[in-house]
N, C-alpha and C positions, 0 to 999 in steps of 0.2 A: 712295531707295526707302522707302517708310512700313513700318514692323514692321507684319506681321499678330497683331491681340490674339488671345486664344484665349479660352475660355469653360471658368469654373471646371468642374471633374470633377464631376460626380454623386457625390453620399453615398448610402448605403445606411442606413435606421435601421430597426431590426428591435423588435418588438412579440413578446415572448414571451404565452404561454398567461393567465398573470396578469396581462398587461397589457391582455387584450383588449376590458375593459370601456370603458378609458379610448381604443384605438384608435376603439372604436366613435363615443364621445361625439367624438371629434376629426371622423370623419367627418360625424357629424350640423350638428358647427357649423359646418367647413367648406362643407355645400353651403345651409344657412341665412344664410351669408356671402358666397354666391356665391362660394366659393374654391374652389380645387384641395385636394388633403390636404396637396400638400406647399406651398402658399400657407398655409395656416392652419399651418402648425407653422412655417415663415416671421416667420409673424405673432406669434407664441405666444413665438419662440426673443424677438422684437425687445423685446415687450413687458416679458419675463420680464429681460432685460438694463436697458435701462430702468427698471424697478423696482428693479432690484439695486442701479444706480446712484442711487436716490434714495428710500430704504426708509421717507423717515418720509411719502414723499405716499400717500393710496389708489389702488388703479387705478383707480379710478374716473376719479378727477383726471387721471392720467397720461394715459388715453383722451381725455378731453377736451380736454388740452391736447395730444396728436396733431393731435385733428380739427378742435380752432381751427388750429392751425398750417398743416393740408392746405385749410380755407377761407381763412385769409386769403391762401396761395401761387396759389389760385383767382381773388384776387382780389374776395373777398367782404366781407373786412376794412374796417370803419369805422374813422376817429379817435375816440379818446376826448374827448368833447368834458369838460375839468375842471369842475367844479363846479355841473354841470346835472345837474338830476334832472327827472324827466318821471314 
């Protein structure tokens, strides 16, 4: 008989009075990113780890080397061809 997996419990994160400038700012990038709020704080917790893990790149970099990594899992990745320049 297969184990039935279960689905991690719901967290709860709470935004006091002085935090509401930045819930707000969350909500705006969230629906500019086509996310949910708790997809963008998702996104925000992964990034934020990520960086922490590798403090001397920009985010910048780090963003980009997400979204090469999510093209070439796409299938969109070329070989580097060595010593050609175009």
């Amino acid at each position: 008989m297969a184990k039935a997996t279960t689905a991690p419990a719901p967290i709860s994160v709470r935004f006091g009075k002085e935090e509401r400038s930045m819930l707000q700012l969350l909500q705006a990038r969230a629906k500019a990113s086509h996310r949910t709020l708790a997809e963008q704080l998702k996104y925000y917790t992964f990034l934020g780890m990520v960086a922490a893990d590798n403090p001397d790149l920009p985010l910048s970099m780090i963003e980009g080397i997400l979204e090469a990594r999510e093209e070439f899992r796409a299938g969109l990745g070329k070989p580097y061809e060595w010593g050609v320049t175009r």
